[in-house]
N, C-alpha and C positions, 0 to 999 in steps of 0.2 A: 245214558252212559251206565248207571246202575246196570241195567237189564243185561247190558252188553257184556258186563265184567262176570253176569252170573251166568249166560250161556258158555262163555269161554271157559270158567273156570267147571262146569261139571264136564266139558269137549272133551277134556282133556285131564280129566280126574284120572280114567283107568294106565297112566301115564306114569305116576308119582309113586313113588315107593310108599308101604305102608307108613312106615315112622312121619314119612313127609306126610305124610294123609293126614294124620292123627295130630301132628303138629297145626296144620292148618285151621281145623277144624274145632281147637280147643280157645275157650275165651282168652283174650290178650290182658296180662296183668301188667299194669303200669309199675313200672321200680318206685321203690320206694321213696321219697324227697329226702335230701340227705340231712342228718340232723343239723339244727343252724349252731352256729358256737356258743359255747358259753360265753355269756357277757364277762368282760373284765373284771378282775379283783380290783378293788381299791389298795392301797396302800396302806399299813397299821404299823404307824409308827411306835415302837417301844413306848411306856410310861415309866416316870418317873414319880408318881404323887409326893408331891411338896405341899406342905400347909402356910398358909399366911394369915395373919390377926393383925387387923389395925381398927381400931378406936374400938367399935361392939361388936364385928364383925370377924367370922373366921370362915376361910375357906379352903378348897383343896384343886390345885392343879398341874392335872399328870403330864402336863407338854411343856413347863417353866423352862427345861433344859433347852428348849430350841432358843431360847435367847442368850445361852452365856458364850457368847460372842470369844471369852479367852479359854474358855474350857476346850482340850484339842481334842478328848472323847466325844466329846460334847458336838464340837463341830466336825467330828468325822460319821456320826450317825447322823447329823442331820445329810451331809454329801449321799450317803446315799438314801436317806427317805429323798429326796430332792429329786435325784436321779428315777427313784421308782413312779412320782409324780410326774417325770415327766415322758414316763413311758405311757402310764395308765391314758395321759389327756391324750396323745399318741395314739392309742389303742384305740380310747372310744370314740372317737374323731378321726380314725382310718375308713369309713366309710363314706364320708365326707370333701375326700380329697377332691376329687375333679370340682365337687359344688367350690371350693374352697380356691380352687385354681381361677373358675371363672369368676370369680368373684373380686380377687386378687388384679384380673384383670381387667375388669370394671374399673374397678376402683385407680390402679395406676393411667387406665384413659384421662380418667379427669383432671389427675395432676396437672397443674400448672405449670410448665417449662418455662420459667421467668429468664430469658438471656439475661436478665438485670433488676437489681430491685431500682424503683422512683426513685432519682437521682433528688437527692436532698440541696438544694440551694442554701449556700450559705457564702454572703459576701461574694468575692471573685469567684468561688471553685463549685464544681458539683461532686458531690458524692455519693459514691453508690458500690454497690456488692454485685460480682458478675461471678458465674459457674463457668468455667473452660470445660473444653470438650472432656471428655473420660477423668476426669477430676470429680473427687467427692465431696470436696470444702467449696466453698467461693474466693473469691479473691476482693478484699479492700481497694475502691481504685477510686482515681476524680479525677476531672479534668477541667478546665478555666473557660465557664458560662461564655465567653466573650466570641471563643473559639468554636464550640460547639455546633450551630446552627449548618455551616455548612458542610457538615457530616450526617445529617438527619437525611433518609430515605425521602425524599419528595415524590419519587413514581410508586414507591409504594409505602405509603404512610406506617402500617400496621408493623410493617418491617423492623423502625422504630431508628434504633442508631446504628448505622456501619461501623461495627469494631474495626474490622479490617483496616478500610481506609483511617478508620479514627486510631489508630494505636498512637502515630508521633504527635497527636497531643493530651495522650491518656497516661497519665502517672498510677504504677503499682504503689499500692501501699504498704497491704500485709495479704500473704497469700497466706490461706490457715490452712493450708496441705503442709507448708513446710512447717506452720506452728504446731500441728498433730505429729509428725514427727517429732520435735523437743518434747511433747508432753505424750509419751506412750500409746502414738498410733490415734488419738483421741481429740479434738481439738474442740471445746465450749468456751465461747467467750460472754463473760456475765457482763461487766464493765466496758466503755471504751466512749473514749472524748475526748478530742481533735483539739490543741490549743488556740485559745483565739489569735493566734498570732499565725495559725496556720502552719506552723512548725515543728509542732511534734505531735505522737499518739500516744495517749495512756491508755493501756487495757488490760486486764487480768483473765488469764485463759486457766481452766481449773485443771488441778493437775492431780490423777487420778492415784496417786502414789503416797500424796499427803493427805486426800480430801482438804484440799483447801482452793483457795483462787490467789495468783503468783500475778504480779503489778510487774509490769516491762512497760517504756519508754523507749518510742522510736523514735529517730528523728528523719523527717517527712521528705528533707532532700539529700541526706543521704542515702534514708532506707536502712541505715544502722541503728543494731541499741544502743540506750544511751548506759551506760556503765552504773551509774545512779539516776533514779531510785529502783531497788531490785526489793522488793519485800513479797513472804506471805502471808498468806488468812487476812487478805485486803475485800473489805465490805462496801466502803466508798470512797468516792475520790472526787475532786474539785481542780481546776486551774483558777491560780492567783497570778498578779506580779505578769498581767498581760502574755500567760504564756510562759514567764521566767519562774515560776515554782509552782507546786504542785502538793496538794493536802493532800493525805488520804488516810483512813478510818484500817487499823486493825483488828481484831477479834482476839480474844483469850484461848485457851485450851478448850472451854466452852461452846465457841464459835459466837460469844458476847462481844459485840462492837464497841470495845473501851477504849484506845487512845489514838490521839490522829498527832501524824505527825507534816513534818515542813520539810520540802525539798526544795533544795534550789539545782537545776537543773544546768549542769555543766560545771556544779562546785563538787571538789571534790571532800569538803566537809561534811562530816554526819552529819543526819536530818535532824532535825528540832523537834524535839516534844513539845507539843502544844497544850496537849488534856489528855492528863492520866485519871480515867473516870474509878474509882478502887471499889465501889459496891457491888456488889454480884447481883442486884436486881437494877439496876439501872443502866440503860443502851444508849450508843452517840451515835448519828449520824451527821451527814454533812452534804452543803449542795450550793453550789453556785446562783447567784439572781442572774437572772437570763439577760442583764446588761452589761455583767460581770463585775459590777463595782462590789460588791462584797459576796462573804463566804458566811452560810448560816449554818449554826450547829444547833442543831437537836438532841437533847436528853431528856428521856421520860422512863417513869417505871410507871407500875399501877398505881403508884398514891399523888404523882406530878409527871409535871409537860415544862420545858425550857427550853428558851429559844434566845442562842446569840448572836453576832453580830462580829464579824472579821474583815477591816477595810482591806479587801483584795491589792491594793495599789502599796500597801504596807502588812503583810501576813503575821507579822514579829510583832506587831503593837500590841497585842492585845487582844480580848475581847466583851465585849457588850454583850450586857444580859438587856436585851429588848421584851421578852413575854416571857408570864408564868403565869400557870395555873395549879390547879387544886387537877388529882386523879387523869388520866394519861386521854390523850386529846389527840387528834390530825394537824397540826399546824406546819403551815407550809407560807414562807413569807417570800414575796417580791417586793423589786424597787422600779419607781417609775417618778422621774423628774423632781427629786427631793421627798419625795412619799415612799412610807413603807406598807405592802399590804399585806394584810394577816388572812387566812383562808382557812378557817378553825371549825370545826364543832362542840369546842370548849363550854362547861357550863357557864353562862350568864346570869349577873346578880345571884348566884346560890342555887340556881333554878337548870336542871337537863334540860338541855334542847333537841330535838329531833334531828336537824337539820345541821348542812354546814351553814357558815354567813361570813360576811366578809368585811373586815376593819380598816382603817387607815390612821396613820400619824404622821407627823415629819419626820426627817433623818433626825434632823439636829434640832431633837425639840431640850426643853430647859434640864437645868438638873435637878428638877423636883421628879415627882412618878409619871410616866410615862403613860400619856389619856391617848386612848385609843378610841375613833370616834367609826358607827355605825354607816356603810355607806348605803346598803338597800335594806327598807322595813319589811317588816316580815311580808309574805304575798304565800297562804299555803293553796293560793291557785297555782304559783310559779315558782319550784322550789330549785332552788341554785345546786349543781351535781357536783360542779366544777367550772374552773375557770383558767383561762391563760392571756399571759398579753404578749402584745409587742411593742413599738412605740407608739400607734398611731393609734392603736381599739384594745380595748377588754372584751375577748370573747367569753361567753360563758354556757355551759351546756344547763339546758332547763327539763324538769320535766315537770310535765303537767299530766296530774294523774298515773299512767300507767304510761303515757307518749313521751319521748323525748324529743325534746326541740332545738335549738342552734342559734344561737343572736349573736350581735355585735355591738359596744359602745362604743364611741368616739372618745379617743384619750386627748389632754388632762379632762374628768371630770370636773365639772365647778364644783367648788368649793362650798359647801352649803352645812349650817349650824347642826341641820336636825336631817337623819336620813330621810332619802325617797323610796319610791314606791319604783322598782325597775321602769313600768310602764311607761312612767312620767317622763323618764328621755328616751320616748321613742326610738326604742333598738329594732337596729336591723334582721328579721329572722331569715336564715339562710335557708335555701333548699335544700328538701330533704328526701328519700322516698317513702313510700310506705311502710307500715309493719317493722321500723326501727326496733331494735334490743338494747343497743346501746352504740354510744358512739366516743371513741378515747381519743385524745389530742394527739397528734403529730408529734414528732421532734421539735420542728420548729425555732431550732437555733440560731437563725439569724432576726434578732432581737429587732433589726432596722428595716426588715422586709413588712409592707402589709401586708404579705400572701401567707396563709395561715394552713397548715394542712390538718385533716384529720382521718382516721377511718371509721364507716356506718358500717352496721354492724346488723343484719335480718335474719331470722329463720328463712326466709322464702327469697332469698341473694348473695349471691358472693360480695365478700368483702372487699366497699370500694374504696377507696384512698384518694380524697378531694383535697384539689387547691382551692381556697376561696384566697379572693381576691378582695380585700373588706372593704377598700377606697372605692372602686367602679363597682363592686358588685358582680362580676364575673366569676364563675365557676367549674371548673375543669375536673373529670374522673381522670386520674393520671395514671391508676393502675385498676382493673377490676379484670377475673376468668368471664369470659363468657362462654357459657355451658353451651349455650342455643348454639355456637357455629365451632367450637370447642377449639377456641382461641383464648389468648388474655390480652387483653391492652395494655400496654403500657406506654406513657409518655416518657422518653427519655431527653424530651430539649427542652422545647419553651411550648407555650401556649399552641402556637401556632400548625402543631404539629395535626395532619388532618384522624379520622377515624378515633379521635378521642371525643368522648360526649365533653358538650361546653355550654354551658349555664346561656349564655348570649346568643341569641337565633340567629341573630346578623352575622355569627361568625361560622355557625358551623356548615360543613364540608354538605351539599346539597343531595351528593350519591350515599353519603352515607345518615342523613338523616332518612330515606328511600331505604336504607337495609333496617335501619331497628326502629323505622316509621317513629312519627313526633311525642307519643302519648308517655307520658311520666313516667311509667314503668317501666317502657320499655330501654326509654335515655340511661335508665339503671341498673339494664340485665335482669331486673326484677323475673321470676318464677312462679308470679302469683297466679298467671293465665294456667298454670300445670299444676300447681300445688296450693291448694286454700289452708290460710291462717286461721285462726279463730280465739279467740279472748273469753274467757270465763271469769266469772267470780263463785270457787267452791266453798260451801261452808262446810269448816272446819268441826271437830266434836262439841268445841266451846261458843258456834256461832260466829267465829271470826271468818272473816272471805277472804279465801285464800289464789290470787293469780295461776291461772292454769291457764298454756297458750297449746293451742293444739295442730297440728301440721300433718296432713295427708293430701293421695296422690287424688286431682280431681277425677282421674278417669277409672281409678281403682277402686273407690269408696264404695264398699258394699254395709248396710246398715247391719251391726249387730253379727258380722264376720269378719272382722278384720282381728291379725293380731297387734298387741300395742306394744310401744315400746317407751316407759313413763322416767324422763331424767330429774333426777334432784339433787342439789348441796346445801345449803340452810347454813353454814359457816360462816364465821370471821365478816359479816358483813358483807359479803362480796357478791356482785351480780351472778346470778344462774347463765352459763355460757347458754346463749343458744343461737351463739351464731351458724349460718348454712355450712355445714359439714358433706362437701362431697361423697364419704363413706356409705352416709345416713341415703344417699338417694337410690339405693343398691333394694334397703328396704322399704320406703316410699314408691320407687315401682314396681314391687313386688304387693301392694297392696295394704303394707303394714300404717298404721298411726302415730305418729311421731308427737309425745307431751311431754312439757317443762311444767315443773310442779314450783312456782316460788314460794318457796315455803318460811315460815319463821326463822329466823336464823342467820336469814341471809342478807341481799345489798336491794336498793333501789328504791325501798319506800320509808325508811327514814331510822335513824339510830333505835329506834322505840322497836321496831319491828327486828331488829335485830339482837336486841337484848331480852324479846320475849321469847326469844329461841334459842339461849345459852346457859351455860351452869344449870342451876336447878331448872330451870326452866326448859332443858334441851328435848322432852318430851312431846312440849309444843310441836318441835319441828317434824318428829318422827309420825304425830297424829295428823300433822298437816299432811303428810305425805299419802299417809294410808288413806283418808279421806278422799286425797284428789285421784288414787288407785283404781275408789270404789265410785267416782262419780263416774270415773269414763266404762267402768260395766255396766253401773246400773242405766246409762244415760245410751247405751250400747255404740259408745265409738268405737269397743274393743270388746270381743267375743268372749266370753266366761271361759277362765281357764288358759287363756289367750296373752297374757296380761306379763309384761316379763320388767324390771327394773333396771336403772343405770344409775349407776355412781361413783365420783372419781375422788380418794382421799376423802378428807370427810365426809362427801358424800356417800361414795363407800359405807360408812359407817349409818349413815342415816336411812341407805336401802338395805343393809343385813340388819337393823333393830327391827327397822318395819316386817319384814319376813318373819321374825323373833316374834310379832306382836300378831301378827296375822298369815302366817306360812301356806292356806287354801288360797291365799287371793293371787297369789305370784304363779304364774308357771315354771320363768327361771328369773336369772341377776345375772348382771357382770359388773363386777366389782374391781373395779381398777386402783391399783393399791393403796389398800382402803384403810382407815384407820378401824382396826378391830378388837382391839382389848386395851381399851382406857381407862379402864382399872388398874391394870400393870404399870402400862407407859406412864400416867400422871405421880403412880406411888415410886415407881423405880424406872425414869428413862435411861433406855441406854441411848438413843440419840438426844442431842442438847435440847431443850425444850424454849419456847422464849416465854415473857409475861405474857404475850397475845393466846396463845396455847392452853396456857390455865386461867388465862381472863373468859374463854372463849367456852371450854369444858367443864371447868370448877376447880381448885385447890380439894385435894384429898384430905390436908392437912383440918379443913372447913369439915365437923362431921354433916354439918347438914349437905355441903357440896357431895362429901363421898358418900352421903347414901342416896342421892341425886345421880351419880355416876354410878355406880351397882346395880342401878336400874335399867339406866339407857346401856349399858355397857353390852353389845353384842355378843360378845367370846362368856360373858358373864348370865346371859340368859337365853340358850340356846334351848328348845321345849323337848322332852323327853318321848321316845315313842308316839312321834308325830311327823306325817310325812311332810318334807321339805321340797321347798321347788330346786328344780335344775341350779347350780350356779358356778360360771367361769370366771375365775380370781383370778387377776394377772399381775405379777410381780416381777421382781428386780433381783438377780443373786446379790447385786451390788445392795451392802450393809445401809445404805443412805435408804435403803428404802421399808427397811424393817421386814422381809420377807417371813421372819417367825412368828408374825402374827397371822398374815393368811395361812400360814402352814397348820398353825394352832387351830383356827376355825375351822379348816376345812376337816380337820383330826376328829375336832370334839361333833360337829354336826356329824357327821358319817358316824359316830360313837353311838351319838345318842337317839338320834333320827330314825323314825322307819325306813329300811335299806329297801330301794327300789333302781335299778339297773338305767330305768329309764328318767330319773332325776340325780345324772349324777354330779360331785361335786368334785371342780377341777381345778388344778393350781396350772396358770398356762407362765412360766417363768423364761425371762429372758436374760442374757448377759450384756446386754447394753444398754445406755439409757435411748429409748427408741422415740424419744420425740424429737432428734435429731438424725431420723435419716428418716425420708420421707419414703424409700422403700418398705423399710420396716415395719413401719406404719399399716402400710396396706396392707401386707403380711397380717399384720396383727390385729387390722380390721376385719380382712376377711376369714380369719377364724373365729373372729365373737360373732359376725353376722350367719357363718355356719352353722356355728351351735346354735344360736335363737331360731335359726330356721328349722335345723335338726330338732329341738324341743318340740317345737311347735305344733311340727307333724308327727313325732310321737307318738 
């Protein structure tokens, strides 16, 4: 072909006009590549330098003005800094859209489409939340157990309940489409509890005009409000008087839980003051015993714990002081057959305890001091999480070691002088599957059922929601997504219903033990055939081993190439979420490493552990972190450089200190609104703060605390002329979320920071609270997983 092209073309050269000769004949210059654009400016918000001095220390900061919340200069320059942030993340994230689109739609495949959440059994009714077609809210609705079964799909199990045919015996309750409409398009319900008489609803839906949450009473067969009790800034609430009145806990200007009051429901007399608590460091709250014979009232600050006593059957009498202690405690009291139980991690004999443990006394013991006697000895093989009863068992959630477990006692316990050992009455341990994180109780309101629900909780499973059955021993998944056929199960009737995994081989459905075959994992949707778990113990700078759980794709895993993606919170005690996140498996098969850092600070290994990673000690948490950072480079789960952090509120805070303390090791963050200048917020909150806040951080007023917090304090030691990783802050215009602290950090690192285009830092703000629309959600996932992918390849 070559040869061909060159005889033709001299054939026929005497043909072509000179110019076209000469054109021909001169070497061809490729155009030039068109210059690419300049990367985006960031945003330079005005300064205002303000100085502050308290106790030896004095500093200076130029962004203080973004917090003066009444200043209307104030808040008219931050409108538009806000405005220009959110063009900029706009800007450098317009290359990303398509990645960003399919990402979005990944992610909404997996949602759940629950026609209904697992109808809760209580007494005659079932109750349960259903989404109507093109409706945004769900709708409150029950119908009578009795009725129910022959409305269940039998030709097609998975079907679950025929609304259609089931409508004439399904009762609306509250539809929150029409409650977003009373409350400004918006409808969050914190509160809500059904009287035991089955006749009315309390609930407080927050109403975004006050910031507070607004108590309404329906009544269940009319579907009307009841005209009393109508209150705001309502924190808790109980039914007394079988349904006939009604406690509930209001707040101060503060948002402090100080006085409860008594309704009597259908009188049209004002409600009864009950407890006007008048110290400004002291919280009530309030809660029914799950048999309903009485109402317990809780008040504690940081120096005391009290715990009273309200006979439900008479709310006016009075109330009983049943427990106290010394310094603020967990106490949480049930009644069972004349016995009160105490569920405490109060110090004993003078002495902290690690652990919670659990008490008992009679109702009607003497009127000398109240002996509270030890029901299980210590066991630090078997340490007690939690506990719930009904009438028939005390279940209790165990963990042994780093596993969690699941038992059951047979109620009444005997009677015995000197505690035992759990072991010693052989409890029932329930099944469970593997790789547990945690597992939290059910509802559970009908105090006379032994069917007891809970939800387990995996990295490597969606979250299943089990009926145990604690008499026979029978166990039911009544709701869990199965990813592998991208369905969700749900039981909507009884037991019997087929395609639901069931504890009892002899019951279940033959074709469908044949679809997710017999083997444990699979009865559980388990993930672990596609994604391997893995368990470490990282030591820390001080030598202490610190729980690191790691999660990647089996088919993905390349050694010492992967990028990671390392979550932490280290706060208030609280377990490190790691439950299976649909979002998370977008980057799992894309190859990346999914790790939970349990770091100091946080929940599951015992109060000691918790309190070694708070106040002065908050440091702990932060070296925990960076340590388990550095184990998964140097141990190469995750490629150097690779390495990107998560944090949600304080954890937030615990992945921008670590960046603060080692900024080469991060590639990027996403900082989900994060707590970032706690120096400010503890010396001058503008949102209410409670005692748990500065039990948790330090008292400023403490100077050893505030030079404790100056330290760990992010927004307070940002490193000068030093490049920083990538990081996407996301925030809330809504004031509840403190948005002028991200704004603050994102200012002062870009200030101080070596400026590089390709680590940049973004504020992604929204105007909703977005963990109530699960669109959103994805939305907002697939932007963070954008950028991390966008970084990465950078």
């Amino acid at each position: 072909m070559r040869h061909l092209l060159t005889t033709t073309f001299h054939r026929h050269n005497h043909r072509l006009p000179s110019i076209l000769h000469h054109t021909v004949i001169r070497h061809y210059r490729p155009p030039k590549p068109p210059t690419p654009p300049a990367p985006p400016k960031h945003p330079k918000p005005p300064q205002k330098p303000q100085s502050f001095t308290f106790h030896d220390a004095t500093w200076e900061d130029p962004y203080s003005w973004m917090s003066h919340l009444n200043d209307k200069v104030a808040m008219r320059h931050m409108d538009i800094y806000m405005e220009q942030e959110e063009k900029y993340t706009e800007a450098v994230m317009s290359d990303t859209e398509k990645l960003q689109s399919k990402l979005q739609s990944e992610m909404a495949s997996r949602l759940h489409f629950d026609l209904s959440t697992s109808p809760i059994r209580w007494g005659p009714w079932l109750y349960y939340k259903r989404v109507e077609a093109g409706k945004q809210y769900p709708v409150l609705c029950r119908r009578l157990a009795s009725l129910n079964e022959q409305f269940i799909s039998n030709k097609d199990p998975s079907g679950g309940f025929d609304f259609v045919s089931g409508r004439k015996i399904e009762q609306k309750l509250v539809d929150y489409n029409l409650e977003a409409e009373r409350f400004g398009g918006y409808a969050y319900e914190e509160l809500s509890e059904v009287s035991p008489d089955h006749k009315f609803l309390a609930y407080t839906m927050y109403d975004k005009d006050n910031d507070s949450f607004r108590l309404s009473v329906r009544n269940l067969n009319s579907g009307a409000l009841c005209s009393k009790p109508q209150a705001d800034r309502v924190s808790n609430l109980a039914w007394a008087k079988d349904g006939q009145a009604l406690l509930y806990v209001v707040t101060d200007q503060h948002k402090r839980p100080c006085r409860i009051y008594c309704s009597m429901i259908g009188s049209t007399e004002e409600d009864v003051l009950l407890l006007d608590e008048p110290a400004e460091n002291v919280y009530v709250n309030i809660r029914h015993t799950k048999d309903f014979r009485f109402v317990t009232v809780n008040t504690f600050s940081t120096t005391f714990s009290k715990v009273f006593l309200i006979n439900a059957a008479d709310p006016l009498s009075g109330i009983t002081l049943v427990w106290e202690c010394e310094a603020q405690a967990h106490c949480i009291v049930e009644h069972h057959q004349g016995y009160l139980y105490l569920f405490t991690d109060a110090a004993r004999g003078g002495q902290l305890v690690d652990h919670h443990y659990l008490l008992r006394c009679p109702v009607n013991a003497s009127s000398g001091p109240r002996i509270w006697e030890r029901v299980f000895d210590d066991d630090q093989d078997m340490v007690i999480e939690d506990v719930d009863f009904c009438n028939t068992h005390l279940t209790l959630i165990i963990r042994e070691n780093c596993s969690f477990r699941l038992c059951s006692v047979p109620l009444p316990m005997p009677v015995r002088k000197d505690a035992v050992r759990l072991k010693e009455l052989n409890p029932t341990f329930l099944p469970l599957p593997n790789h547990v994180s945690q597992i939290w109780p059910g509802p559970n309101y009908d105090f006379y059922s032994s069917t007891m629900r809970f939800t387990i909780s995996s990295p490597v499973m969606p979250d299943a929601v089990v009926d145990y059955e604690l008499s026979s021993g029978n166990w039911n998944i009544v709701q869990q997504q199965n990813l592998l056929y991208e369905r969700t199960r749900i039981l909507y009737g009884t037991t019997s219903s087929g395609g639901i995994a069931n504890g009892s081989s002899n019951n279940l459905n033959s074709d469908f033990l044949n679809e997710i075959k017999s083997e444990d994992d699979n009865l559980w949707n388990c993930l672990s055939e596609f994604y391997a778990c893995e368990q470490y113990d990282v030591s820390s700078y001080d030598g202490v081993m610190v729980p690191l759980t790691i999660l990647y794709s089996r088919k993905n895993k390349n050694k010492n190439q992967n990028p990671g993606l390392l979550h932490g919170h280290g706060a208030y005690g609280e377990l490190l979420d790691k439950r299976w996140r649909n979002d998370l498996k977008s980057l799992l098969d894309r190859g990346w490493v999914i790790a939970y850092a349990d770091v100091r600070g946080g929940g599951g290994h015992g109060k000691a552990w918790h309190h070694n990673g708070r106040q002065q000690k908050k440091l702990n948490s932060i070296k925990d972190f960076v340590s388990c950072a550095k184990f998964l480079v140097e141990n190469e789960f995750v490629q150097e450089n690779k390495l990107a952090g998560w944090g949600y509120s304080a954890g937030g805070l615990l992945v921008a200190a670590a960046i603060n303390s080692c900024p080469d090791l991060f590639r990027a963050a996403i900082l989900k609104v994060p707590f970032l200048d706690a120096t400010s917020t503890l010396l001058h909150p503008i949102l209410p703060l409670t005692a748990a806040d500065y039990e948790e951080f330090g008292y400023p007023g403490d100077i050893d605390d505030f030079h404790a917090i100056m330290k760990y304090c992010p927004y307070a030691n940002i490193q000068k002329d030093v490049l920083y990783p990538a990081v996407l802050i996301t925030s809330s215009f809504n004031t509840r979320f403190g948005v002028w602290e991200a704004a603050k950090w994102a200012a002062r690192v870009r200030e101080h920071a070596i400026y590089d285009p390709k680590h940049p830092v973004l504020l992604n703000l929204t105007t909703d609270i977005v963990e109530e629309n699960r669109y959103l959600q994805c939305k907002e996932s697939a932007l963070e997983t954008a950028f991390l992918i966008k970084m990465m390849e950078s």
